[in-house]
C-alpha positions in Angstrom: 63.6 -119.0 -6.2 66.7 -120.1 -8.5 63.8 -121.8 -10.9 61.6 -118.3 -10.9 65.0 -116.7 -11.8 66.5 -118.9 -14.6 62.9 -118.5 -16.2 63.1 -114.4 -15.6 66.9 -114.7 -17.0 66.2 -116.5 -20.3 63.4 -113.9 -20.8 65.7 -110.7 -20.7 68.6 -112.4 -22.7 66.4 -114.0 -25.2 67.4 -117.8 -24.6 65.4 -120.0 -24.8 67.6 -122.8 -23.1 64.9 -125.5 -22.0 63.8 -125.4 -25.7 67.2 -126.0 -26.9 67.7 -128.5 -24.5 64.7 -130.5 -25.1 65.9 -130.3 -29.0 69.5 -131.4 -28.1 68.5 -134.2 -26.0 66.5 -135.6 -29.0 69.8 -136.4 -30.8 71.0 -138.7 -27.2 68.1 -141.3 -29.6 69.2 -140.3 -33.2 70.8 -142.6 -35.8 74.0 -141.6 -37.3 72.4 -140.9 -40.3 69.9 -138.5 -38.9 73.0 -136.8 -37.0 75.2 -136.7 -40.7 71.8 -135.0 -42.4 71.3 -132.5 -39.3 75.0 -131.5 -39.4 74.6 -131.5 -43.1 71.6 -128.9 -42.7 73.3 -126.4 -40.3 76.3 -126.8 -42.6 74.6 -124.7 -45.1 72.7 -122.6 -43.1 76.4 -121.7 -41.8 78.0 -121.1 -45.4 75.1 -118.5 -46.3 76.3 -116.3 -43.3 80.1 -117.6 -44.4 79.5 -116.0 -47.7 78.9 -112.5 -46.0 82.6 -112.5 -45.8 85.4 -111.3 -48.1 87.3 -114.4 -47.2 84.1 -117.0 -48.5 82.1 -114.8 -50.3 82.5 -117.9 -53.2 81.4 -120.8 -50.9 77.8 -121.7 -51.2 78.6 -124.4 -53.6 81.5 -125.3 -51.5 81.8 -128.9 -50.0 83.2 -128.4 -46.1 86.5 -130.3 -48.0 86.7 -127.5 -50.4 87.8 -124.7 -48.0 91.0 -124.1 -46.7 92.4 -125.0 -43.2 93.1 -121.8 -41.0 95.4 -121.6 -37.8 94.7 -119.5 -35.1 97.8 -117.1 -36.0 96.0 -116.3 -39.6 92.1 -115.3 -37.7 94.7 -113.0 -35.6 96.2 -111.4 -38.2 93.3 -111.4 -41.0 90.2 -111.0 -38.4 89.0 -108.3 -40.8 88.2 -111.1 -44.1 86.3 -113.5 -41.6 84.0 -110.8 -40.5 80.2 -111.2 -41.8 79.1 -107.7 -40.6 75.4 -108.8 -40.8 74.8 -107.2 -37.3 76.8 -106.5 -34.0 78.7 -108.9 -32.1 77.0 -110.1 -29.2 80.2 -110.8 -27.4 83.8 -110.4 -28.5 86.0 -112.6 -26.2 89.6 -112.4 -25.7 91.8 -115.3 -25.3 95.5 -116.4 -25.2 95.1 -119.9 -25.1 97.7 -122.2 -24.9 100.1 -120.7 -27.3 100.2 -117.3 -25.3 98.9 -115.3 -28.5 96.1 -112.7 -27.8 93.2 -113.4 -30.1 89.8 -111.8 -30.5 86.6 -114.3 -30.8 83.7 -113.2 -32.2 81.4 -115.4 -29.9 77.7 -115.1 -31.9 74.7 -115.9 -29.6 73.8 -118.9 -31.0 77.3 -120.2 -29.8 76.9 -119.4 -26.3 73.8 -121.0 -26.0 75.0 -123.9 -27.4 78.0 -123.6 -25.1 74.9 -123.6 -21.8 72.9 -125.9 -23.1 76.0 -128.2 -23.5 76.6 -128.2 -19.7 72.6 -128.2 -19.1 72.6 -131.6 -21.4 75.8 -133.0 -19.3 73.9 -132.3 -15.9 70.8 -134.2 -17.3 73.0 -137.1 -18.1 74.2 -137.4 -14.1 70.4 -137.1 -13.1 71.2 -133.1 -11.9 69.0 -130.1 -13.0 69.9 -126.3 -14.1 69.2 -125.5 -10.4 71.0 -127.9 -8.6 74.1 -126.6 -6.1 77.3 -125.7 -7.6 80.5 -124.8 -6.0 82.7 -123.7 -8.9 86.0 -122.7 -8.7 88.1 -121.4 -11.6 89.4 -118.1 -13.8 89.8 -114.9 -12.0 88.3 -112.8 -9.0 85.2 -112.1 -9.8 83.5 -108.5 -8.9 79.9 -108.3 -6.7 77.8 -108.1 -9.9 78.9 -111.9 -10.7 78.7 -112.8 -7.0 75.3 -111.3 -6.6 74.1 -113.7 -10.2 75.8 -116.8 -9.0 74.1 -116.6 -5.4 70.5 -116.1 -7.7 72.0 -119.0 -10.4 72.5 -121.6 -6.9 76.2 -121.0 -7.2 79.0 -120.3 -5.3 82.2 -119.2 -7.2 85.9 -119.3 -6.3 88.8 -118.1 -7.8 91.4 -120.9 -8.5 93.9 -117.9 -9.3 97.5 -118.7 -7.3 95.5 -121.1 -4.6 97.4 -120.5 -1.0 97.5 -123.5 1.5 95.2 -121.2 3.3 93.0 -120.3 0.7 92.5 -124.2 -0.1 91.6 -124.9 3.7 89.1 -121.7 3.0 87.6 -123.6 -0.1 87.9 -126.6 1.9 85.3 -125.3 5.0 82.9 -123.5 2.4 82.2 -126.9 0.3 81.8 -128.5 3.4 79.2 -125.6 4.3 77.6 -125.2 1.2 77.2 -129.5 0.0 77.1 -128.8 -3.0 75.6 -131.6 -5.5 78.3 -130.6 -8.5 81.4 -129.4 -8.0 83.0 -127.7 -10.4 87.1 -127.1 -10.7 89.8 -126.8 -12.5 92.1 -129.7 -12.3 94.9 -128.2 -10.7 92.8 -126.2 -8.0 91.0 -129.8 -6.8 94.6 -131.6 -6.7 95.5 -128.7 -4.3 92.4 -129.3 -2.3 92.8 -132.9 -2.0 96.5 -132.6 -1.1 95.9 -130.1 1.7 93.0 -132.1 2.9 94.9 -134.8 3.4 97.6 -133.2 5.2 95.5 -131.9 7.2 93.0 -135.0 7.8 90.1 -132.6 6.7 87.6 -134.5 4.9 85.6 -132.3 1.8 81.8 -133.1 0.7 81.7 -135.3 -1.8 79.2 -134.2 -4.3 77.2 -135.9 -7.0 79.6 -134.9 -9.8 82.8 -133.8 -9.8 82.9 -131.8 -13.3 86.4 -130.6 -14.2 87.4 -128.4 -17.5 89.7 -126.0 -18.7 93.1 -127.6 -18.3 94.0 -131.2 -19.5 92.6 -133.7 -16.7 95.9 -135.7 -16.6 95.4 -139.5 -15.2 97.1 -138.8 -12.0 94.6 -136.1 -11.1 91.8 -138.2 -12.1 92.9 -141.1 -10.3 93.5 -139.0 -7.0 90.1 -137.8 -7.6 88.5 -140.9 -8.0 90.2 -142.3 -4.3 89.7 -139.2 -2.5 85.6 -139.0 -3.5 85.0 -142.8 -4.4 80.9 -141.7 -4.1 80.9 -139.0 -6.4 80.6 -139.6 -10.6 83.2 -137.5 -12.9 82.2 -135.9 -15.8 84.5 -133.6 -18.2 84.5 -130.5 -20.6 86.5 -130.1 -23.4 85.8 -126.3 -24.4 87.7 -123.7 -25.7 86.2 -120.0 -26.8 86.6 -120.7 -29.7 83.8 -123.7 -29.4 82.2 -126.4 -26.9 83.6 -129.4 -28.3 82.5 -132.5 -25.9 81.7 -133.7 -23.0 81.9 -137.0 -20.8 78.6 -139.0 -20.3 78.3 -141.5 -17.0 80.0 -143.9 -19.0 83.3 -141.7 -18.9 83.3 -141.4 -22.4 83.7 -138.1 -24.5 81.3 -137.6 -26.6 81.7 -134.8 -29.4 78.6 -132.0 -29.6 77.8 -132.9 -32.6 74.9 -130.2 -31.9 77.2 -127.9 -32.6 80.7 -128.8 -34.4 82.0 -130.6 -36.7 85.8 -132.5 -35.9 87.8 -133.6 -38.9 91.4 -134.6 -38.2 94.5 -133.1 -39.9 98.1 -135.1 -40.5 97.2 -137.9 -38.9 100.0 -140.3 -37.4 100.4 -144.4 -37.3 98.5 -144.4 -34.1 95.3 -142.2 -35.7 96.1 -139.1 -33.7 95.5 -135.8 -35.5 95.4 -132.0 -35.4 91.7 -131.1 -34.5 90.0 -129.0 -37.2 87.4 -127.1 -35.6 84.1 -126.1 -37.6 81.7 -124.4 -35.1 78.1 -124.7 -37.0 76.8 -121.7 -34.9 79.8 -119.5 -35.3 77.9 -116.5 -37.8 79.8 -114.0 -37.2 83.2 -114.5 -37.8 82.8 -118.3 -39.4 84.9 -121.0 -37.9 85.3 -123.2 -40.7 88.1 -126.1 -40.5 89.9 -123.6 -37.8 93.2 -125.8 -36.4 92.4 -125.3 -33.0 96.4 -126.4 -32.0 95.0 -130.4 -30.4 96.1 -133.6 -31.2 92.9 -135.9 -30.9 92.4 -139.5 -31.7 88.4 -140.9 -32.2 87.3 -143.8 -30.8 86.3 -146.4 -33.3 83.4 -147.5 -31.5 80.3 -146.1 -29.8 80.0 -145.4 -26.6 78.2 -148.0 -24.4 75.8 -145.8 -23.6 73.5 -146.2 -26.7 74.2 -142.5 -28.2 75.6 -142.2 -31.6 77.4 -139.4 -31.5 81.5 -139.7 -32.1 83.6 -139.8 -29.0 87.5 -139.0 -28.8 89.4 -141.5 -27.2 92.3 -139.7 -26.1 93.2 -135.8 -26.5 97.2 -136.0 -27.3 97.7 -132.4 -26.0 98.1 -129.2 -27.0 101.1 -128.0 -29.1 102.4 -126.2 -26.7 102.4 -129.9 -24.5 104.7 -131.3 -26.8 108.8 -131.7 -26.6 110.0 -131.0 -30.4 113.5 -132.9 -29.5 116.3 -132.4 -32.0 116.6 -135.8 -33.6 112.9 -134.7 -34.9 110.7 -136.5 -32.1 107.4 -134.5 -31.0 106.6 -136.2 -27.2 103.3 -135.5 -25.9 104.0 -134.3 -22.3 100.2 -135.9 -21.6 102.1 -139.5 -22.6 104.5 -139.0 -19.9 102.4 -137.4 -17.3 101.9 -140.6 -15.1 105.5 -141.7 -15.0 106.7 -138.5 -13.9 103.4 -138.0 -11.5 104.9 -141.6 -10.1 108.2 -139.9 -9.8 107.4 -136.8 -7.8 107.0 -138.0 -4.0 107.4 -135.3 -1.6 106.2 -132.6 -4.0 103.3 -130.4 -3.9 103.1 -129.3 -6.9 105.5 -129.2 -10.3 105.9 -127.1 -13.5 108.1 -128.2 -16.4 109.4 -125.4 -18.4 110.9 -126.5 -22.0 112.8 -123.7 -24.0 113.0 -124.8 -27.5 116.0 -122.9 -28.5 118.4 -124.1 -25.8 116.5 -127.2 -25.4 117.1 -127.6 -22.0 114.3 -128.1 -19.2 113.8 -126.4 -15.6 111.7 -128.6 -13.2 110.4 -126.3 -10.3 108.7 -127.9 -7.6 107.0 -126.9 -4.7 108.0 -129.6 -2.0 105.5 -130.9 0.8 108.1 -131.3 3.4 111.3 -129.6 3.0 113.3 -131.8 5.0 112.8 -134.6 3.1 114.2 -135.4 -0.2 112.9 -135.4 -3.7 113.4 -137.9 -6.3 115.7 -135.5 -8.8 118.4 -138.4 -9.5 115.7 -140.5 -11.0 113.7 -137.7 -13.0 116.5 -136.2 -14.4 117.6 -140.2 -15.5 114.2 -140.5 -16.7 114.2 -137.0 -19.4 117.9 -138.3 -20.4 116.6 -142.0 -21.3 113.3 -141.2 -23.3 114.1 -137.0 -24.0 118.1 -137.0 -24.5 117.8 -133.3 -22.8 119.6 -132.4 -19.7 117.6 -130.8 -16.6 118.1 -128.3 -14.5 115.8 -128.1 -10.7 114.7 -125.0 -9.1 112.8 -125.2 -5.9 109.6 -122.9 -5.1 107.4 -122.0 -2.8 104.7 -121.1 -5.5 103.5 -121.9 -8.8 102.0 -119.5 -10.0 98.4 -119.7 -12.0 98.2 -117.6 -16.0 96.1 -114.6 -16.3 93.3 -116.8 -16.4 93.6 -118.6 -13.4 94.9 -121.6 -15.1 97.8 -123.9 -14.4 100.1 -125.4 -16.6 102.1 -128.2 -15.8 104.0 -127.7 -19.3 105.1 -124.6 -20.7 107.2 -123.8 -23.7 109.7 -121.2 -23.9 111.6 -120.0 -26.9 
């Protein structure tokens, strides 16, 4: 049935995903100079839709050096230039992303396929098909028209927006119903699962692949993951609206879709870390061309054991908004310091760190497991003196709650 309706689905919405696929997974056997000259083709094919633009209507003899480097704030406020107009959207998304600043993305067609056939590609890697059983929980509530197409798609979705104790013992008995062979989640909404399984001695179905996205997978997550379902393989995303950026392979390496961007890094540091400028090849109808998607990246400078040539990022430094910007002129990834304060945090539940910049001063609110016993504050508030030189405040919750999108952040800025 779910084969029958993928096949009847592609037909109405004009995608022609097992085509793409089958084209995609060519490049797992291509050399890197075959995946320079096909990035080099689509290149071009992008700057003649580019030049449709007010903002590029000079750049078909452009180099991709040649044009200038955008931030998100500038799209915002000069949407209007990037525009092509050479027919209607097909979808206009909304986002806030990390920096809490509503933008509009003009998602083309072309890019959300690339975007399906991306996690199509990553299922083939782990052996899994388009039909295979997914239990995905993440974003908001959704209504009965998406329940009704996840139940024909093999899915079941949850909402990972402000996760309960109860609600997570909920998830907890329909995983264990449904055995699911992939499991998606954000990594938040899976720490929360694991944590109340344990207290509770509930065991959850391990799956075939764990497949996490949407928020940083910090080491501490990924390690608790890796104990609590030692049989299942872990694969990751690293998407934004703006564009499908990578993906792990079994190897746990992050490989770049070099399908359908191309990554250049920006003010690059001693270490090889860089802002991530973002060219999505597929993006024809508002053009995404060296757009500073607001992550520090570092590449690997070797290929991935795996035999494919395409780049893989080593490490993803965070997003600006994960970053202390001290007074004495240090920028700290939180992402560096993650583990050691993960180490730090016995007896809580869960944690938020809330930086204002203009008073720089830090509120750690913490949801504790047991509130009669203590919490390490003494030695985390030692710890952000040593390396941060920034005093800290504790305020103790019984919630965290989840962004509009359903989303948790560990680290917040405030100004």
């Amino acid at each position: 049935m779910h084969k029958t309706f993928n096949k009847i689905f592609d037909i109405l919405t004009g995608f022609d995903l097992q085509g793409q696929l089958n084209e995609v997974l060519m490049m797992d056997t291509w050399s890197r100079e075959q995946i320079d000259a096909y990035q080099h083709q689509m290149f071009e094919k992008l700057k003649e839709y580019a030049s449709r633009s007010e903002i590029y209507r000079d750049c078909r003899s452009w180099q991709l050096s040649d044009f200038p480097v955008y931030t998100k704030d500038f799209y915002r406020s000069s949407e209007n230039l990037f525009l092509t107009r050479i027919r209607k959207p097909y979808r206009i998304e909304s986002t806030s992303g990390s920096t809490a600043t509503p933008r509009r993305i003009h998602v083309s067609k072309e890019m959300l396929l690339a975007k399906r056939v991306s996690y199509l590609k990553m299922l083939r890697w782990f052996n899994l098909s388009r039909e295979s059983k997914v239990v995905y929980i993440g974003g908001l509530f959704k209504d009965w028209k998406y329940r009704i197409y996840y139940l024909f798609k093999n899915k079941i979705y949850l909402s990972s927006y402000n996760i309960t104790r109860d609600k997570a013992l909920e998830y907890i008995s329909i995983i264990n119903k449904a055995k699911p062979s992939v499991l998606f989640s954000y990594p938040y909404a899976i720490d929360l699962l694991i944590r109340y399984a344990e207290e509770t001695g509930t065991a959850i179905h391990s799956p075939d692949l764990i497949y996490t996205g949407a928020e940083n997978l910090y080491p501490p997550i990924e390690q608790k993951i890796r104990r609590f379902f030692p049989d299942s393989k872990l694969s990751e995303e690293y998407w934004s609206t703006e564009a499908n950026i990578g993906v792990r392979c079994p190897h746990g390496k992050m490989h770049v879709d070099e399908d359908t961007v191309i990554l250049e890094l920006d003010d690059m540091d001693e270490t090889g870390a860089g802002d991530l400028l973002v060219t999505n090849l597929f993006s024809y109808d508002l053009p995404l061309i060296r757009y500073r998607l607001g992550d520090r990246v570092r590449f690997s400078d070797s290929y991935c054991p795996c035999g494919r040539k395409t780049r893989v990022i080593e490490k993803v430094m965070g997003r600006n908004i994960d970053y202390f910007d001290l007074p004495d002129g240090r920028k700290i990834a939180f992402t560096e310091n993650s583990i050691q304060i993960a180490q730090m945090s016995r007896n809580i539940l869960a944690y938020q760190i809330v930086y204002n910049r203009s008073s720089q001063e830090v509120i750690f609110r913490y949801v504790p497991e047991d509130k009669e016993k203590p919490v390490e504050r003494e030695k985390i508030a030692s710890y952000f003196r040593i390396n941060f030189n920034l005093p800290i405040g504790f305020s103790e919750v019984d919630f965290i709650e989840s962004d509009k999108s359903g989303k948790y952040k560990t680290f917040k800025t405030i100004s």
